[in-house]
C-alpha positions in Angstrom: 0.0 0.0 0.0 3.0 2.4 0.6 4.5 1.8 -2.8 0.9 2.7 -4.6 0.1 5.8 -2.2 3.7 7.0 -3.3 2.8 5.8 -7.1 -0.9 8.2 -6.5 1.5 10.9 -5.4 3.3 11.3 -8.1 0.6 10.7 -10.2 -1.2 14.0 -8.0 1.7 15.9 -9.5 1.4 15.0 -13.0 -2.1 16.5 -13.1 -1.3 19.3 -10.8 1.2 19.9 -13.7 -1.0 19.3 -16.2 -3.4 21.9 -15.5 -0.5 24.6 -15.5 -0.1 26.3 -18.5 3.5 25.9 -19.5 4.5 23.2 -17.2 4.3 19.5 -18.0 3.3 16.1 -16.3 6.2 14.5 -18.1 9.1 16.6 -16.5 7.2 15.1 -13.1 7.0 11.7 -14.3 11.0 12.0 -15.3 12.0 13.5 -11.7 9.9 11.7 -10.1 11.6 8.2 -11.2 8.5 6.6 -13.1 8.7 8.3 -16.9 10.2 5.1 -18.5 8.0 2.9 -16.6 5.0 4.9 -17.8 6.4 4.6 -21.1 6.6 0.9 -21.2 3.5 0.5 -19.8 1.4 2.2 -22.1 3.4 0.4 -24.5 2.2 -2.9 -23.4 -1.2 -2.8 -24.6 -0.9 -4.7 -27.6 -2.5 -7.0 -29.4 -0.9 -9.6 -26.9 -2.5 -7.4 -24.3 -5.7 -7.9 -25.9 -5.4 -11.8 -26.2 -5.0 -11.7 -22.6 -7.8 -9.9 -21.8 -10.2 -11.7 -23.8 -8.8 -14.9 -23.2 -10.0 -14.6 -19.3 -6.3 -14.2 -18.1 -7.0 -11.6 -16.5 -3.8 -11.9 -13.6 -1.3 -12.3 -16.9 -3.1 -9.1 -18.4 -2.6 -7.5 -15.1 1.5 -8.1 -14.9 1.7 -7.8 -18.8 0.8 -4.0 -18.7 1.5 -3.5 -15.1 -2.0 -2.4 -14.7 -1.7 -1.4 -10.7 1.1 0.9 -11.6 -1.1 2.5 -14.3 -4.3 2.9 -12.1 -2.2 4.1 -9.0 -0.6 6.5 -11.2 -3.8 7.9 -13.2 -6.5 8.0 -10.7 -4.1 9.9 -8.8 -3.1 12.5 -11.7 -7.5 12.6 -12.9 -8.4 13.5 -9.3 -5.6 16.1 -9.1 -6.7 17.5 -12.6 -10.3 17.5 -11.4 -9.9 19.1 -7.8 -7.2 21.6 -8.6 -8.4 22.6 -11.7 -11.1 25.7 -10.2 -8.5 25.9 -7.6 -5.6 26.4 -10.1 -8.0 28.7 -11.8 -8.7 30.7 -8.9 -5.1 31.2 -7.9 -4.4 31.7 -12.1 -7.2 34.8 -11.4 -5.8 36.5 -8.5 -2.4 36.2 -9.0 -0.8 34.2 -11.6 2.5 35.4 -11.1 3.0 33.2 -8.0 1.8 30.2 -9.3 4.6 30.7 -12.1 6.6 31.1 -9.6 6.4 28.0 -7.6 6.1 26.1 -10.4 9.6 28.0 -12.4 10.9 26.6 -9.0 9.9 23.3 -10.2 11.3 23.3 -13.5 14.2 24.7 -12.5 15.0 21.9 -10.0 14.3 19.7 -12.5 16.8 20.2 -14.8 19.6 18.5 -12.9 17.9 15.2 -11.8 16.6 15.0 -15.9 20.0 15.7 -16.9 21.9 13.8 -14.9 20.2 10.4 -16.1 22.2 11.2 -19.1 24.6 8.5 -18.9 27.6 10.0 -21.3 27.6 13.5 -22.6 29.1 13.4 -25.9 28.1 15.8 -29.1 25.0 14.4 -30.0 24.1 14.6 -26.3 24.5 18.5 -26.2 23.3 18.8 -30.5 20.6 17.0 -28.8 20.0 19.0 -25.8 20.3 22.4 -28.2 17.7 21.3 -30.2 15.2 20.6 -27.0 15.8 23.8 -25.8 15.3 25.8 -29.0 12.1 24.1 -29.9 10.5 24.4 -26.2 10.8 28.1 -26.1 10.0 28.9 -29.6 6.8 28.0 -28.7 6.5 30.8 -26.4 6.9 32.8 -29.3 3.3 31.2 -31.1 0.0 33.4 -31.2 -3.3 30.5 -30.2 -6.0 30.7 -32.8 -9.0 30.7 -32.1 -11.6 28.7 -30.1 -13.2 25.4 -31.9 -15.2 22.9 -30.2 -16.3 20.6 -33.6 -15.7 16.6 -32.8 -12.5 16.5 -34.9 -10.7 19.3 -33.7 -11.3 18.4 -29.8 -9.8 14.6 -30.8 -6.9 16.4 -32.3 -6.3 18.4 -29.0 -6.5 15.6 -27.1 -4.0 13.8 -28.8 -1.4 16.8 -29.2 -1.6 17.7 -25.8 -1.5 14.1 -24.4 1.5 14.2 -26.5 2.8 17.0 -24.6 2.1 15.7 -21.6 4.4 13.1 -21.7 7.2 14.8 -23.7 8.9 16.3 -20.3 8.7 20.6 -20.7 6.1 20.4 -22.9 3.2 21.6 -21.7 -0.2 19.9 -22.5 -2.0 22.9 -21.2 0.4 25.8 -22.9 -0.5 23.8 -26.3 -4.0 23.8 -25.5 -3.8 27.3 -25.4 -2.1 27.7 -28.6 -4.8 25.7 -30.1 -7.1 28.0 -28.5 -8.9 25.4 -26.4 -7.3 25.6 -22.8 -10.5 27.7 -21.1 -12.9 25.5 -22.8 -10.8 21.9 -22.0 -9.1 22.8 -18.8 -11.2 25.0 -16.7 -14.9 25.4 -18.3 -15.6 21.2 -18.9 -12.7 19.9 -16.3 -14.5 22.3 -13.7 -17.9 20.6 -14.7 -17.6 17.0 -16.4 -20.9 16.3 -16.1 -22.1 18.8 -18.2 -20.1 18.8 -20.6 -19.1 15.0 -21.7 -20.0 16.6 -25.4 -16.6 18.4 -25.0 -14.7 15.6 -22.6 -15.1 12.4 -24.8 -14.1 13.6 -28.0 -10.7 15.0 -26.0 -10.6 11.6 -24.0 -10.9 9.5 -27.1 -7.7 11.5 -28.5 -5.8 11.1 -25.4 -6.3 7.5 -25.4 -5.0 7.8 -29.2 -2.4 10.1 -27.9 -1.1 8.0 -25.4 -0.8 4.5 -27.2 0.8 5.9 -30.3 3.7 8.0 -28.3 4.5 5.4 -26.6 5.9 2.9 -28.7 8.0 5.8 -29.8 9.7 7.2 -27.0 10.4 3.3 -25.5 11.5 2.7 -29.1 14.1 5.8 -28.9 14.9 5.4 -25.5 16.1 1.8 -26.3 18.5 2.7 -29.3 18.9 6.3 -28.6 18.7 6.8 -24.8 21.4 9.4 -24.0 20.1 11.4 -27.3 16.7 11.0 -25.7 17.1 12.2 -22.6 19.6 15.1 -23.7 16.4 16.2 -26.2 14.3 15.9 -22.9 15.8 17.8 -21.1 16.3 20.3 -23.3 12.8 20.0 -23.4 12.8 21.5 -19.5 15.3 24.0 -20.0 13.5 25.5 -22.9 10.2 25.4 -21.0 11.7 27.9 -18.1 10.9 30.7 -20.8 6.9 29.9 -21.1 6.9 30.3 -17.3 9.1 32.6 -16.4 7.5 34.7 -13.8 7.9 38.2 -14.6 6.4 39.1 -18.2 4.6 41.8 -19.6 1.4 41.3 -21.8 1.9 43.1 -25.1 -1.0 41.9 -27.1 -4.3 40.3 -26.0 -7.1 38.6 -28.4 -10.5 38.8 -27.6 -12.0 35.0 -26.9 -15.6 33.4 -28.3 -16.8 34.0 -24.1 -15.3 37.4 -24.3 -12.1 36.7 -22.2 -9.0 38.3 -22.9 -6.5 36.1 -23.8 -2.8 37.3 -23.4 -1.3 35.9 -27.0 2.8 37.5 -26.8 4.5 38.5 -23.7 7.6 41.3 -22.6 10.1 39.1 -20.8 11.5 41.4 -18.3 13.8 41.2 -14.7 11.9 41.1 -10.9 12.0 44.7 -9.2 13.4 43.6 -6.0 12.7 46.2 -3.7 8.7 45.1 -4.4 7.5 42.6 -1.6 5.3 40.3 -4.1 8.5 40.3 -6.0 10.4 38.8 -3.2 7.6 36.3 -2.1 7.8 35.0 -5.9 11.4 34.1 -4.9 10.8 32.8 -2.1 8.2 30.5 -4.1 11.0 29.6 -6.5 12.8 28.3 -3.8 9.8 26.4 -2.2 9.3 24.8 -5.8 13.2 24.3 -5.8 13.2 22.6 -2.3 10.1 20.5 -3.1 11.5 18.4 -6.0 14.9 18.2 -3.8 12.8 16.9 -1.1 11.1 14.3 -3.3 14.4 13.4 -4.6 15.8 12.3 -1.1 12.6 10.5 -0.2 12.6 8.5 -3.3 16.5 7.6 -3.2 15.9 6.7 0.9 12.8 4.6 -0.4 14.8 2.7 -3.1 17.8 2.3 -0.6 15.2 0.8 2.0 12.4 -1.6 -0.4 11.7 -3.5 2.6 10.7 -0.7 5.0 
């Protein structure tokens, strides 16, 4: 029961990340010690899987996919989607600046346990890791279109940001915004499944596409190309620290179909430090930083001690 409250706790943090526009569940799943056992056990459901299943062999099915990891993991990430997401949007209203902040703390933190799993840092390590980071923070650079809530289009954002999710400092939510579908996705239908399944299935039903089909990629990569891999991911993170940094300065905002302003480019500027809110976002930072550091230590003490 320990292992799978720890496995739901992690899980919590994927869809705390989730939620976040700009941060990703992936960069969790990677510090958190689980992202190639994610990996290879969305991979698992096969068409083996599926002779298993229908075959009645159902405790084979179970340890072929390594179901009770799965369900510890996502029933803890959908409840953390569901719970925080008016929270997230609450604190995203009041001040979004310190959410940034915490998280930035996050990400930052983040960058040395993904990149130390590198196991030899050669040049296609660091061509690797260069091309992670410039593609990550180009797409803060990206104007969203416009809102579209047709079947097709909702399938396709499920699948892109599911995508996302997984790729470590790519942010599901950020590319839900640039599709124009965050509000309507992450905070209007999350907020309120009930009432709107018209909006959650189609997204669902692209997820589930999503998360098969990336799958057998990334455990494909990860076997022939794993220090390439995990250089590209964690340029993945570095280039993510732009989307989130705290301090920006709207330029331009589009108006949205429920007539919310939508922020669409930003003024990247430095924190005033003689302002107090300024300082508490530091002091948020290093919350975020200590956090993952603390998670780190328990995990490695947990590891050292499988017994206890």
């Amino acid at each position: 029961m320990k292992h799978y409250l720890i496995l739901f706790l992690k899980g919590f943090g994927m869809g705390a990340a989730n939620v976040i526009p700009g941060v990703s569940g992936g960069t969790i799943a990677l510090v958190t010690g689980i992202y190639e056992q994610l990996i290879n056990s969305l991979k698992s459901f096969n068409l083996k899987a599926v002779k298993l299943l229908f075959s009645g062999n159902f405790k084979s099915f179970i340890e072929y996919t390594q179901l009770k990891f799965l369900v510890s993991v996502f029933s803890g990430t959908a409840l953390s989607i569901v719970t925080l997401a008016k929270v997230l949007e609450f604190f995203f209203t009041k001040n979004e600046q310190l959410v940034w902040s915490f998280f930035f703390g996050l990400i930052i933190a983040s960058i040395y346990y993904v990149g130390k799993m590198v196991k030899s840092w050669n040049i296609s390590s660091f061509i690797s890791l260069a091309f992670g980071i410039f593609f990550a923070a180009s797409l803060a650079f990206l104007k969203p279109v416009t809102q579209d809530d047709s079947f097709y289009y909702l399938v396709i954002c499920g699948i892109v940001s599911v995508a996302s999710m997984i790729l470590p400092g790519l942010s599901g939510s950020y590319v839900l915004i640039l599709m124009g579908n965050y509000q309507l996705i992450m905070l209007q239908s999350v907020s309120d499944p009930i009432s709107n399944l018209n909006i959650l299935l189609p997204v669902i039903l692209g997820a589930i596409v999503g998360f098969l089909g990336l799958s057998h990629g990334i455990s494909y990569v990860l076997k022939k190309f794993y220090n390439s891999t995990i250089s590209l991911l964690t340029g993945f993170v570095v280039g993510s620290l732009l989307i989130i940094w705290p301090w920006k300065i709207p330029l331009e905002t589009i108006v949205g179909r429920g007539g919310e302003l939508k922020v669409v480019s930003y003024s990247w500027v430095f924190p005033d430090l003689s302002l107090s809110e300024n300082i508490f976002c530091l002091i948020l930072i290093f919350l975020g930083i200590f956090i993952v550091w603390l998670i780190e230590y328990l995990g490695s003490k947990i590891n050292s001690n499988p017994t206890n």
